[in-house]
C-alpha positions in Angstrom: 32.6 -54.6 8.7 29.7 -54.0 6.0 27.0 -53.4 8.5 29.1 -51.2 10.7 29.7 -49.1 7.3 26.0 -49.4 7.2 25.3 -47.9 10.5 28.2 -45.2 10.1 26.3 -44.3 6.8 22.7 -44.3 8.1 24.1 -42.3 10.8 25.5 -39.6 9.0 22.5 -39.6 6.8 20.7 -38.6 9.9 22.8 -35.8 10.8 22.8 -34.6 7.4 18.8 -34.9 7.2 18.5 -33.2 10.8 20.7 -30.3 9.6 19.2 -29.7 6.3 15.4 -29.1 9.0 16.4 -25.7 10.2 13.5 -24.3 8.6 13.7 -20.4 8.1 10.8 -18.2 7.2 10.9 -15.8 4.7 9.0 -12.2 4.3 9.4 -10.7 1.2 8.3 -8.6 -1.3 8.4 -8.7 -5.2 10.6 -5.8 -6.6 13.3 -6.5 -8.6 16.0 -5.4 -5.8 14.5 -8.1 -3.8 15.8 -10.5 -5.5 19.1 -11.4 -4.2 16.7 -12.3 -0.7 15.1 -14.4 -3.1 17.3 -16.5 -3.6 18.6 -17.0 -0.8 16.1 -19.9 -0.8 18.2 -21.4 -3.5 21.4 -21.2 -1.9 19.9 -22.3 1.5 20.8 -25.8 1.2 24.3 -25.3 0.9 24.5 -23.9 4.7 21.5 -26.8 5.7 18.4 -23.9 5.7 15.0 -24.9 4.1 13.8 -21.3 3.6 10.2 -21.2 3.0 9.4 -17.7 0.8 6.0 -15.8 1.6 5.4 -12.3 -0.6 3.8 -9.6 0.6 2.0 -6.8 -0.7 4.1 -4.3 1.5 6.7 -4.1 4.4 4.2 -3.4 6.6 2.3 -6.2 6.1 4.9 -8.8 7.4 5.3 -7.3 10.7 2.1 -8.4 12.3 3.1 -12.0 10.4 6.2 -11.4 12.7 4.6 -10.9 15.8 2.3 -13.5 15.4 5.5 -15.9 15.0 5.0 -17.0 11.3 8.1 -15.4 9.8 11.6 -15.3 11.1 13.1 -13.2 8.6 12.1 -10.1 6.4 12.5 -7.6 3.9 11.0 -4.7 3.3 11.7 -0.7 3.0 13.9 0.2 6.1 10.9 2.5 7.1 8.6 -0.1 7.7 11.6 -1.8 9.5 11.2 0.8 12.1 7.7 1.3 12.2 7.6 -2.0 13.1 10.3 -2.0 16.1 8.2 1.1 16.9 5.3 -0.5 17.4 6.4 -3.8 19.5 7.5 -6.3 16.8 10.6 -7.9 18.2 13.2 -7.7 15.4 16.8 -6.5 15.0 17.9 -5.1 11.5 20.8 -7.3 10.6 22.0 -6.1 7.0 20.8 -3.6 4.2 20.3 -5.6 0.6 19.7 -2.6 -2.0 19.7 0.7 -2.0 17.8 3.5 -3.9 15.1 1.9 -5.8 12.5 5.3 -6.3 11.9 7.8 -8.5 9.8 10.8 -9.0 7.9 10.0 -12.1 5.3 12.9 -13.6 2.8 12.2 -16.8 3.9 12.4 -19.6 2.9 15.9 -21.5 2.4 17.7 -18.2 4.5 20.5 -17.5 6.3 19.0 -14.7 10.1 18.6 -14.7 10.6 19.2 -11.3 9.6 19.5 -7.4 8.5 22.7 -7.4 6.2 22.5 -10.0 3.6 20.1 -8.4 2.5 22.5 -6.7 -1.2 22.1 -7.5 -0.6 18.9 -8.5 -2.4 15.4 -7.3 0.7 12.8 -6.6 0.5 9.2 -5.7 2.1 7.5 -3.6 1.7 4.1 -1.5 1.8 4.4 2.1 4.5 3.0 4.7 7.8 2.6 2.5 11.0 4.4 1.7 9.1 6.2 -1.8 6.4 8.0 1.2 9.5 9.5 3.2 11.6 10.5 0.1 8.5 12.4 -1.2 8.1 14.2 2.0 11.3 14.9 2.3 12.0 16.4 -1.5 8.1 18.7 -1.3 10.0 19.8 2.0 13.1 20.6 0.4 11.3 22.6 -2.2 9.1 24.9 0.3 5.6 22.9 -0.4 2.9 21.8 1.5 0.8 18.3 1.4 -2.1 16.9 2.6 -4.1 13.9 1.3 -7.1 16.3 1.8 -7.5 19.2 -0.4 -6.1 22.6 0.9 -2.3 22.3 0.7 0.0 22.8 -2.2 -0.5 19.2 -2.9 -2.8 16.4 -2.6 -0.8 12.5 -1.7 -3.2 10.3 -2.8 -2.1 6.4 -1.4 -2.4 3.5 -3.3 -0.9 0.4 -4.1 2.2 0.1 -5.9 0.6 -1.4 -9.6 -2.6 0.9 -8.9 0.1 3.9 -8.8 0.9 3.0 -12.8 -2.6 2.6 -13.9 -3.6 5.9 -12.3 -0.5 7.5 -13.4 -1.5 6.2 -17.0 -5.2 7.0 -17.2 -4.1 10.9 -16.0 -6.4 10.2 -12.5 -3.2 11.4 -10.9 -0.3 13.9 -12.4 2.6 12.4 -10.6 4.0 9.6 -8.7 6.4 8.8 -6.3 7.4 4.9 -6.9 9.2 1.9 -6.6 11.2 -0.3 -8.9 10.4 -1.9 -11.4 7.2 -0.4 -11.3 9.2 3.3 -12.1 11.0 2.1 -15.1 7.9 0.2 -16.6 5.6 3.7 -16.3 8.3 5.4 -18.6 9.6 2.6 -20.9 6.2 2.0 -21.4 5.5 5.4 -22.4 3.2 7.2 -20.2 5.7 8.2 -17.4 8.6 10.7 -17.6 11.4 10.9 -15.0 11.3 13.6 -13.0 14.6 12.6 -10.9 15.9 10.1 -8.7 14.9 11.9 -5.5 18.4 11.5 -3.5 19.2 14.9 -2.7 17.5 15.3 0.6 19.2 15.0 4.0 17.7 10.9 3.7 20.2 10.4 0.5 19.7 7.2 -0.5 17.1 4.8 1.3 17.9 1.7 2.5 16.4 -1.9 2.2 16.7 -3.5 5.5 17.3 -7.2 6.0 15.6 -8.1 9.7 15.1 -11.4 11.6 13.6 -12.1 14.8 14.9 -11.4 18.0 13.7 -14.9 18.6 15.8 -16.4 15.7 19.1 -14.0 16.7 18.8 -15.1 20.6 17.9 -18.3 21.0 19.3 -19.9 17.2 22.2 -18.2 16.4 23.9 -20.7 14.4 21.1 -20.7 12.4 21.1 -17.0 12.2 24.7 -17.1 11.1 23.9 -19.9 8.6 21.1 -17.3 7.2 23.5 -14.6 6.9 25.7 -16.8 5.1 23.0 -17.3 2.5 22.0 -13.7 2.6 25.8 -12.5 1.6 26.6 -15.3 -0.8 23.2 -14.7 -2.7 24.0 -10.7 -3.2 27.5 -11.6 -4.4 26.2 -13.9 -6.9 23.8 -11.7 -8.0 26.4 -8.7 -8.5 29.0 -10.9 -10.1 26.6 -12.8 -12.1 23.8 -9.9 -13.6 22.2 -12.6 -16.3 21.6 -14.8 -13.8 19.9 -12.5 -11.5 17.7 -10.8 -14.7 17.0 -14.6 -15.3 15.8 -15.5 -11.8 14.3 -12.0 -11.1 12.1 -12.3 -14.5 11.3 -15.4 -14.7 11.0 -16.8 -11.4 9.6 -13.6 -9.3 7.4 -11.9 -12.0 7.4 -14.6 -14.5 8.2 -12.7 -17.4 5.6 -9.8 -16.4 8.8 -7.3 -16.8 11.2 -7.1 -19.6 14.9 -6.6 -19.9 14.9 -3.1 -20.0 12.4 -2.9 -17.1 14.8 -5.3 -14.7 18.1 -3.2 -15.9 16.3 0.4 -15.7 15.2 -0.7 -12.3 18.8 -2.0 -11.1 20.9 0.4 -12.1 18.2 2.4 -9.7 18.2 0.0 -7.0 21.7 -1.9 -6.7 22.4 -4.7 -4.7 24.1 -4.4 -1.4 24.9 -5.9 2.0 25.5 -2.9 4.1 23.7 -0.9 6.6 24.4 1.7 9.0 23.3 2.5 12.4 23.3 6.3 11.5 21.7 5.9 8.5 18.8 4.1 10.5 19.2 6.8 13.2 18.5 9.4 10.6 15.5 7.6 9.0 13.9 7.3 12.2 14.7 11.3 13.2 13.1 12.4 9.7 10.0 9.5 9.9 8.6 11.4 13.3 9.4 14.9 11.6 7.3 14.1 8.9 4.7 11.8 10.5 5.4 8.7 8.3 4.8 5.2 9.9 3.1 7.5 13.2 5.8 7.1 15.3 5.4 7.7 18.8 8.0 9.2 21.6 10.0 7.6 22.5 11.0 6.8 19.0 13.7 3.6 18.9 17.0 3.7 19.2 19.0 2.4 16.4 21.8 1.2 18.6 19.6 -0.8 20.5 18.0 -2.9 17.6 20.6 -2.9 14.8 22.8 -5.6 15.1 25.9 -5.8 12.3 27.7 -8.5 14.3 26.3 -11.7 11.8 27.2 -9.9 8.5 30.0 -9.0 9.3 31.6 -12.3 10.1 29.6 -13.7 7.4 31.2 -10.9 5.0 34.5 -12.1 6.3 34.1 -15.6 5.7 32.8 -15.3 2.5 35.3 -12.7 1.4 33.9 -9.6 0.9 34.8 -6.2 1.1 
């Protein structure tokens, strides 16, 4: 009776070991908003997922990672989402995980408190996220012109997302178009001044898409679920639990580099969510070609063909939430 206790014990142990080796793959970036994707590698084990985190320096750099099959799930500005799909990478956009997360930020003692006065002006920006639309979209809106050659009203210069603050803080450019934290930290450290939260274009607010593999949805879709499982419970803890996610986002994604003020600034900019739209990445796509961001090529994609709500949903019901 003991050994056959034994057997039904290593037996389970084996089931339990081969279910905990779904190993998932993990694109990310490190802004706090990311965060709740994050952790999803903490919560993993709980739904039998062993998901390995890789950080990039932006959205666009996971995709070719994708294509070359070593990551199986990503985040990243839903703009480089669909530059991606755009240009071949087979994934489907399964859930949205923050929203917002830019402002327009000018120097500080320039007279610069809105669009309209850049004209003249030299802003930066870095290339291939939501912050490049959104400042298209708002120099549209107010009747300007931009170039990242001289001649037009104003001059994009692209750089990456820290290089923005240093150049913003050394006067090399007047404004900035940026993502959090990196926003929050240019004006609580002094040498950035709001301009606005740049949500009042046709785009509203931009959406973070959550996107696996078309490999991973098809052929593993219990592992998908399991993932979106993960995904949803993460977020929730994170919005029910706030110290906890400034504790993780600080400490373990930018190891104290930000500080309170800088994580809550950039949240209350950026909030947590589960939800996307196939509109919403319709109309991203429509104003991407207008504008020439991610060069987008016709035919451009069609969101109904790539975003697929059917995982977080169920996972949404599951867990609970509205």
């Amino acid at each position: 009776m003991f050994k056959q206790c034994l057997a039904v014990a290593a037996l389970c142990a084996a089931s339990l070991h081969a279910f905990a080796d779904d190993v998932v793959r993990l694109g990310n970036l490190k802004f706090a908003h990311y965060g709740a994707v994050s952790y999803m590698k903490v919560i993993g084990p709980k739904y039998g997922l062993k998901i390995e985190e890789r950080m990039f320096a932006k959205g666009v750099d996971i995709m070719p990672a994708i294509v070359a099959g070593q990551v199986d799930v990503s985040a990243s500005a839903l703009d480089a989402a669909i530059a991606g799909r755009a240009q071949g990478a087979p994934i489907y956009a399964v859930a949205g995980f923050a929203k917002g997360g830019v402002r327009l930020v000018a120097k500080k003692g320039l007279p610069i408190t809105k669009v309209a006065d850049l004209k003249g002006k030299k802003v930066g920006v870095a290339r291939g996220g939501a912050q490049e639309l959104i400042l298209y979209a708002e120099l549209a809106k107010a009747g300007l012109t931009w170039s990242d050659k001289p001649g037009k009203d104003v001059q994009i210069l692209f750089m990456a997302y820290a290089d923005l603050n240093q150049a913003l803080a050394a006067g090399s450019i007047d404004a900035m178009c940026q993502s959090e934290p990196q926003a929050s930290q240019a004006i609580n450290k002094g040498f950035g001044v709001e301009m606005l939260k740049p949500y009042d274009t046709p785009l509203g607010e931009p959406v973070r898409a959550l996107v696996i593999t078309e490999k991973l949805y098809k052929e593993k879709p219990d592992v998908a679920q399991r993932l979106m499982y993960a995904f949803v419970e993460a977020t929730d803890f994170f919005i029910q639990h706030p110290q906890a996610a400034e504790k993780f986002v600080r400490e373990d994604m930018f190891k104290n580099q930000i500080t309170t003020q800088d994580f809550t600034d950039a949240i209350s900019n950026s909030p947590y969510s589960y939800d996307l739209s196939t509109s919403h990445v319709q109309l991203t796509t429509d104003l991407m070609k207008q504008y020439g961001v991610g060069r987008l090529q016709d035919p451009v994609p069609n969101a109904g063909d790539w975003v697929k709500l059917d995982l977080l949903a169920k996972a949404k019901t599951k867990l609970n939430i509205k």
